[in-house]
C-alpha positions as a Python dict, from the first residue, in 0.01 Angstrom:
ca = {
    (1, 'X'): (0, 0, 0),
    (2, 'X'): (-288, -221, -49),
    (3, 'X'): (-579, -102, 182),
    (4, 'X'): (-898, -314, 293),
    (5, 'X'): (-1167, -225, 548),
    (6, 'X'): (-1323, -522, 716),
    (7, 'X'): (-1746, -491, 794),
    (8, 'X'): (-1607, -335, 1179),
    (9, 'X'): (-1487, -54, 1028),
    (10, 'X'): (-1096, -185, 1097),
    (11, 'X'): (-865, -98, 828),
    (12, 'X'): (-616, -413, 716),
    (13, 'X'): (-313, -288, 496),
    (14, 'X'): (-10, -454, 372),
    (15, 'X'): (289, -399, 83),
    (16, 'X'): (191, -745, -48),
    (17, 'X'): (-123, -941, -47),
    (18, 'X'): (76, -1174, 141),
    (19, 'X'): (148, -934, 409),
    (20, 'X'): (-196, -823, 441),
    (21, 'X'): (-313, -1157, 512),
    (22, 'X'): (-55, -1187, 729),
    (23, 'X'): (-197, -872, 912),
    (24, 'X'): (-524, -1026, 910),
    (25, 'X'): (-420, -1340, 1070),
    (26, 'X'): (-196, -1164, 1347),
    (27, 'X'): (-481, -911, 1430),
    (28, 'X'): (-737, -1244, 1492),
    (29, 'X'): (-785, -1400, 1817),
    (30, 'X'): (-840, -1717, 1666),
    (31, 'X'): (-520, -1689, 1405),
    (32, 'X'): (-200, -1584, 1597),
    (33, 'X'): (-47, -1920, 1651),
    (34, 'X'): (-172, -2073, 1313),
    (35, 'X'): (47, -2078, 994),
    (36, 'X'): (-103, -1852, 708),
    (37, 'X'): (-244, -2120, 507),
    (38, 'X'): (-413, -2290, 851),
    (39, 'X'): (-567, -1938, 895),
    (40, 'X'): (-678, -1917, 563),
    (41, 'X'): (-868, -2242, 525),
    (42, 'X'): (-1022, -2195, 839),
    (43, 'X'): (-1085, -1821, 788),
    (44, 'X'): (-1258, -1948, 433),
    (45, 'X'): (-1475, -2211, 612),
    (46, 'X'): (-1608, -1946, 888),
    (47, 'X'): (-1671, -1708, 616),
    (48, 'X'): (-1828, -1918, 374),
    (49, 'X'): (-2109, -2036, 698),
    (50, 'X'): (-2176, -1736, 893),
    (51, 'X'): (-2234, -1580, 543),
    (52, 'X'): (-2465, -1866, 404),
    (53, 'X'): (-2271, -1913, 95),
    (54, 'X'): (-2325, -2191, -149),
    (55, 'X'): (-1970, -2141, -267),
    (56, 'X'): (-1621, -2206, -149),
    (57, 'X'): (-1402, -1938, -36),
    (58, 'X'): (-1109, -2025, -230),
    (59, 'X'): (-737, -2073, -68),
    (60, 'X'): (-581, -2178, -340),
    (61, 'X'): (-407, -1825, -423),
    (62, 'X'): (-385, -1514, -176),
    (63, 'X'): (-532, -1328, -483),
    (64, 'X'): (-837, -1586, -492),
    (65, 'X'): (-854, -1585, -127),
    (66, 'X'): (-865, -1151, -141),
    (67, 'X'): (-1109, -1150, -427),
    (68, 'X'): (-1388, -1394, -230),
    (69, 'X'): (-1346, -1220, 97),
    (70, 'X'): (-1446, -931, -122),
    (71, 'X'): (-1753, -1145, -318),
    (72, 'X'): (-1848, -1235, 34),
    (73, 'X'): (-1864, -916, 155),
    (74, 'X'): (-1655, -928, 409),
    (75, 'X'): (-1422, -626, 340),
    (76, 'X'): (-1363, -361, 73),
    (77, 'X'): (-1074, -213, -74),
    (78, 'X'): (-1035, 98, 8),
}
């Protein structure tokens, strides 16, 4: 199980990194109706301003896209 607390406090897990992101995206207000890889590029883009970061979030991977969240500080695994 791959665990991941979010700056809230809310736990995100999945089986895959796929299916957390898929948790992720179903537990957003903003995500629901989108397809994973809409959620993720707009997930990167609101991450990368409301954080001030001179660097792209990347999408290109779910492991890339895991790993910057991280850089960002926008969750931890736990």
């Amino acid at each position: 199980m791959i665990k991941y607390k979010d700056r809230n406090g809310e736990v995100i897990t999945g089986t895959s990194l796929q299916l957390l992101l898929e948790a992720l995206r179903d537990g957003s207000r903003f995500g629901a109706e989108q397809t994973l890889e809409e959620y993720l590029k707009e997930t990167a883009e609101r991450v990368r301003e409301y954080n001030g970061l001179e660097w792209e979030v990347r999408t290109d991977s779910y492991e890339n896209f895991v790993a910057d969240l991280e850089k960002a500080g926008y969750w931890q695994r736990i």
